[in-house]
C-alpha positions in Angstrom: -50.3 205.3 68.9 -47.2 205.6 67.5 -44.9 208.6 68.4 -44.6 211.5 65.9 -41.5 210.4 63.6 -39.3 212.9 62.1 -41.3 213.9 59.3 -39.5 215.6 56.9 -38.8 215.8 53.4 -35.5 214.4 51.6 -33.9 217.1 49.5 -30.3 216.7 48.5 -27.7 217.2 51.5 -24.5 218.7 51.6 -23.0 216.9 54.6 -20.1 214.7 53.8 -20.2 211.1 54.7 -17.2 210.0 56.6 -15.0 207.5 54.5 -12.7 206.0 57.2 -15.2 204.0 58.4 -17.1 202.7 55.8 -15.3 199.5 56.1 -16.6 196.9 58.5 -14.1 196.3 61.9 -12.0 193.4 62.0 -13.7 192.9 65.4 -16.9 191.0 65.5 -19.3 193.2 67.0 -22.2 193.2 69.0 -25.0 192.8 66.6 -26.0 188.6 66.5 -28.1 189.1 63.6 -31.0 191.0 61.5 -33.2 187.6 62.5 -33.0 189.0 65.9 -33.7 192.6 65.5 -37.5 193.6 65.2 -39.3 196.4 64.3 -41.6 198.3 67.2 -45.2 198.9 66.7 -47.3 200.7 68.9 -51.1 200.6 68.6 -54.2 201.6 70.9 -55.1 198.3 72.8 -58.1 198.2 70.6 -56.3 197.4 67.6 -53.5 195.2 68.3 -55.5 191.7 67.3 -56.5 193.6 64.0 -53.1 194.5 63.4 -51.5 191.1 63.7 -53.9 189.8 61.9 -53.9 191.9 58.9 -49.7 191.8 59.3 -49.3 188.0 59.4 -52.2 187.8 56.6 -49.5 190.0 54.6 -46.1 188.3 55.5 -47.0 184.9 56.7 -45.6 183.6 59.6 -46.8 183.6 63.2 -47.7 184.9 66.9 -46.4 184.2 69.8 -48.8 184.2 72.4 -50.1 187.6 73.9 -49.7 188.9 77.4 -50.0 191.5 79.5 -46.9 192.5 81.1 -44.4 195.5 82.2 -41.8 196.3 79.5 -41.1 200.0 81.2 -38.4 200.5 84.5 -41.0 202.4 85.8 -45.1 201.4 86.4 -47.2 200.3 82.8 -49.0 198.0 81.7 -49.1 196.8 78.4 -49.7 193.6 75.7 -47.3 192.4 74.4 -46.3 189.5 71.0 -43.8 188.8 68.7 -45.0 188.6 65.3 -42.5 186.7 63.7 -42.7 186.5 59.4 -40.3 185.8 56.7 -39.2 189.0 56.3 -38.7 190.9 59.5 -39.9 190.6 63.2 -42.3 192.9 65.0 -42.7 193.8 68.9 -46.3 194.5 69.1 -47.2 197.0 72.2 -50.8 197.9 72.6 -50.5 200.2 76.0 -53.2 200.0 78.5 -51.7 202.9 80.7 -50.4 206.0 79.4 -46.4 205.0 77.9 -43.5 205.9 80.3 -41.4 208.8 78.4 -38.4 207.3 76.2 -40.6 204.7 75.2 -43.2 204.7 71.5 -40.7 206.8 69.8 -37.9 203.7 69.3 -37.8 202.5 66.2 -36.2 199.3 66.6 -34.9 196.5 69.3 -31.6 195.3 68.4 -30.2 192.2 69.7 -26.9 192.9 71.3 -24.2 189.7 72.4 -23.6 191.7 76.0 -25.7 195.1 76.4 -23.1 197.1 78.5 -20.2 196.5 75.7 -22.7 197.7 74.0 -24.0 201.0 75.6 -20.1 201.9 76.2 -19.6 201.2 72.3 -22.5 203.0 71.5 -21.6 206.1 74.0 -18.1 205.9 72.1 -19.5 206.0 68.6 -21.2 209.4 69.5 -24.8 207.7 70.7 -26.7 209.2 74.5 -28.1 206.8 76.5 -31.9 208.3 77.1 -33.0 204.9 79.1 -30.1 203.5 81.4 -30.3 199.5 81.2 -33.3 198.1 83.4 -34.4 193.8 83.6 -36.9 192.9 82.5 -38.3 189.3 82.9 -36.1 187.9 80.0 -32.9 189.7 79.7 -31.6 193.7 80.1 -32.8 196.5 78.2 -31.8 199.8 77.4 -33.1 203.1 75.0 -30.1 205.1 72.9 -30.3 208.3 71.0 -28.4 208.6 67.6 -27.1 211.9 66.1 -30.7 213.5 64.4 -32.9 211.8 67.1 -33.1 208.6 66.1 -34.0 206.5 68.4 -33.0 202.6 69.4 -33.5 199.8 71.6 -30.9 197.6 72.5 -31.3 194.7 74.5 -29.9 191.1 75.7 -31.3 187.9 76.8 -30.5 185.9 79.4 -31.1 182.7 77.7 -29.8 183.5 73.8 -32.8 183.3 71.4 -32.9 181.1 68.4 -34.8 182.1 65.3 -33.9 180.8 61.9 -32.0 183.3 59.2 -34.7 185.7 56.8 -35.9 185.2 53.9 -35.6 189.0 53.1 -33.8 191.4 55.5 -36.1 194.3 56.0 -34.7 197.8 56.2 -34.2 200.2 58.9 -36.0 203.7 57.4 -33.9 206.5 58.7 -34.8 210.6 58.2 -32.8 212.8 59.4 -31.9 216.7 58.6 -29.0 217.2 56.0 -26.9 219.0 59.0 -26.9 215.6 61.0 -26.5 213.0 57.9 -22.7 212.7 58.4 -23.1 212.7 62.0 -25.3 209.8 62.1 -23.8 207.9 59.6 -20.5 207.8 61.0 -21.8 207.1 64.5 -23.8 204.2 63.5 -21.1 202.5 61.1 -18.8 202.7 64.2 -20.7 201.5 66.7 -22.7 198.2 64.3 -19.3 197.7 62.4 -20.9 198.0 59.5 -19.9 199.8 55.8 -21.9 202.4 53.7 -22.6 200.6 50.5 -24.3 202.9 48.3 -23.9 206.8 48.8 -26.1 208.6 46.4 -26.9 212.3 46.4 -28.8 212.5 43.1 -31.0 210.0 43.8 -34.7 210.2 42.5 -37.1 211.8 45.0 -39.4 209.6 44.0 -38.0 207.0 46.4 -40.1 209.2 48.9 -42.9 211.4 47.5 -40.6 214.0 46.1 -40.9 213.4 41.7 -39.0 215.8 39.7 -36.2 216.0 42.8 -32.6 214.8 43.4 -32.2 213.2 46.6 -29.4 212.6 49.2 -30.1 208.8 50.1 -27.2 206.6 52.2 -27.6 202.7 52.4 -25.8 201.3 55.2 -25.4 197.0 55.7 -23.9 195.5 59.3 -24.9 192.8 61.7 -27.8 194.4 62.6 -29.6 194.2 59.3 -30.1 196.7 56.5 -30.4 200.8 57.0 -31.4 203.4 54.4 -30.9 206.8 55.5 -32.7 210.2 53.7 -31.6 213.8 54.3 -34.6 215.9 54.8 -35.6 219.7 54.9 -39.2 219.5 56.2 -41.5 219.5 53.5 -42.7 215.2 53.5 -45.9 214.4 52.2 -47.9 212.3 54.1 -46.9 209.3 54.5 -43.4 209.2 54.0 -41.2 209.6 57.3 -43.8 208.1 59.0 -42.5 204.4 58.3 -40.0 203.1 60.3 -39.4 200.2 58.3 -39.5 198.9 54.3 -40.4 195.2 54.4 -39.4 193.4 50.6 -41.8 190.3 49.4 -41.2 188.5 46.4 -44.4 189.4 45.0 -45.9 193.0 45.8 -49.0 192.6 44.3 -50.0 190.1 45.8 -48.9 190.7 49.1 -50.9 194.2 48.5 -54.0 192.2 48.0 -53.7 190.1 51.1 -53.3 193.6 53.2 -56.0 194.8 51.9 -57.9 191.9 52.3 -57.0 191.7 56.4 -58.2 195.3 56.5 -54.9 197.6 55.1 -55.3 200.3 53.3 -52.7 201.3 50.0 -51.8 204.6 50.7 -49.4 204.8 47.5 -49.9 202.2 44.2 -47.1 200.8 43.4 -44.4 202.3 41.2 -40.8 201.9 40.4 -37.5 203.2 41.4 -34.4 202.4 41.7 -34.7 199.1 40.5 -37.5 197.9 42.7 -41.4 198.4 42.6 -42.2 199.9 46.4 -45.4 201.1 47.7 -46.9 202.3 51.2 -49.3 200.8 53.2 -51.6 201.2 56.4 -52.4 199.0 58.9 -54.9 198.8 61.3 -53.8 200.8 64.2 -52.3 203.8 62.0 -49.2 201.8 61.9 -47.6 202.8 58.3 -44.8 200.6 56.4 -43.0 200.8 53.1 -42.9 197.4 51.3 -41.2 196.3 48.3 -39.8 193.8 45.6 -37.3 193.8 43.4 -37.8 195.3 39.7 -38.4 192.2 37.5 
């Protein structure tokens, strides 16, 4: 139930990435930490337990209990959990009314230390504001729009959470077209404070689907976690760009086992590039995620 991603194939850009600020700020920031920042998942109602299941079989870790509740500023109704693993955190949404607009196409919730410094440093960095901030019944939330229509939730307790530090920081899964690569990149590494640490426009297209081709790929670290961002033309085969998020395990194969055991599906075997062994998989819902381990 997902919205449509931008699905679109990576092909080598010829934007250039800003360098200026490619260093992190000497300011702190608003990010609090990757621990803090999960991934969204929307499902039909049907298939939310199935999910969780078969995503918990795969990562470990647990639930927090299910509820029905209003996560929209206007009338909805959905479940809603925290799935909460060693390698990332998932916002589980199974919608029993049709979704509000500006919600199902955010990719991520990001933890923010005060949530109007951080709309006003987001609006600075280049960002729109698609969802003004709204409460809901444990903090402030608000929708922004990146350069390329990427989508983002930011939000802010009342009472500051306390999860304990990953055991892998997952990655943020970016596409966007090779006209809006710079545009992104330099809004995001303003507004998270972060750095581009690998800048790479002959990487292999394998990485996505694309063998035999050169790549423009970006990798960008900050407080918010990790971010790898593809320039695209179109021309994705199924599934890449539908993933929002590449999960790494310590052992693929067998965390490719226990998906398929709780019902996933591996949508790509497993291969190797660029010095890890990644491979796609579905779960129950139509929900669609890289994961990955290093090369050994």
């Amino acid at each position: 139930m997902r919205g449509t991603l931008l699905a679109l194939a990576l092909v080598a850009g010829t934007a250039t990435l800003p360098t200026g600020a490619q260093t992190p700020g000497a300011q702190e920031g608003v990010a609090v930490g990757p621990q803090y920042d999960s991934t969204h998942v929307y499902v039909a109602a049907a298939d939310v337990d199935a999910f969780a299941r078969c995503f918990l079989a795969t990562f470990g870790g647990k639930s927090s209990k299910q509820t029905l509740v209003t996560v929209t500023p206007t009338p909805s109704k959905t479940t809603s959990q925290l799935l909460q693993t060693p390698v990332g955190i998932v916002s589980l949404f199974g919608f029993t009314t049709p979704i509000p607009f500006g919600f199902g196409e955010e990719r991520n919730g990001y933890l923010v230390r005060d949530l109007d410094t951080a709309l006003t440093e987001a609006r600075k960095a280049g960002a729109d504001v698609i969802v003004a901030p709204f409460p809901d019944a444990i903090g402030r939330d608000a929708i922004v729009q990146w350069p390329g229509g990427v989508d983002l939730q930011l939000y802010w307790h009342t009472t500051p959470p306390s999860y304990p530090a990953l055991v892998h920081v997952p990655e943020n899964r970016v596409y966007v077209s090779p006209e809006r690569l710079a545009a992104f990149v330099q809004a995001f590494v303003a507004f998270s404070h972060g750095k581009v640490v690998d800048d790479r426009r002959d990487a292999a297209g394998e990485e996505i689907g694309l063998p035999g081709k050169l790549i423009h790929r970006v990798r960008i670290e900050s407080g918010f976690g990790k971010m790898v961002v593809f320039a695209t033309d179109g021309h994705l085969v199924y599934p890449y760009g539908r993933e929002t998020t590449g999960f790494e395990v310590d052992d693929l194969d067998a965390a490719l086992t226990r998906a398929a055991a709780a019902g996933g599906t591996v949508l790509v075997a497993p291969f190797a590039v660029a010095g890890r062994r990644s491979s796609m998989v579905l779960f129950p819902g139509e929900y669609v995620a890289e994961i990955h381990a290093p090369k050994s």
